[in-house]
Phi, psi and omega in degrees: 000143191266161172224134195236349161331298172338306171285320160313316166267356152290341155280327164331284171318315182295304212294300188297005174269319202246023160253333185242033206314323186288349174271111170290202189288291178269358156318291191291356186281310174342272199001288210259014178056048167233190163268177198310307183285357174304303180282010201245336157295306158335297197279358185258003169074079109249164217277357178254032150271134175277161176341276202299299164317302190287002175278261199335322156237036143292245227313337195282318186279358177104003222246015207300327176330292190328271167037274177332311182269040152300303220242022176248174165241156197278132172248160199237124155347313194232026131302158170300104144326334168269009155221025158285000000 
């Protein structure tokens, strides 16, 4: 199984640059209310930061939308509609 948190935590980084340009690592960690190395954990895809942390700062960047589509699947000509 890929573990894709890596790419998750690179977007992190691009993304909290382009509401905040002047916030380093902890100014924006204040932000989303964890430490500095939490988010230096974060921004490396690592996996034993929880869920509920990159949420929290999707909501601080605007982006909690996304989210949603973490967990859907693309439906296909040859699903069921009755066991979708």
């Amino acid at each position: 199984m890929k573990n894709n948190l890596p790419e998750l935590g690179k977007k992190l980084r691009h993304a909290r640059k382009q509401p905040f340009p002047r916030d380093g690592l902890a100014e924006f960690a204040l932000r989303i209310g964890v430490s500095r190395s939490t988010l230096q954990k974060m921004e490396k895809g690592d996996l034993s930061v929880s869920t509920g942390r990159y949420y929290r700062a999707a909501e601080i960047l605007g982006l909690e939308e996304t989210f949603s589509g973490l967990l859907t699947f693309e439906e296909s000509l040859f699903d069921d509609p009755r066991t979708v």
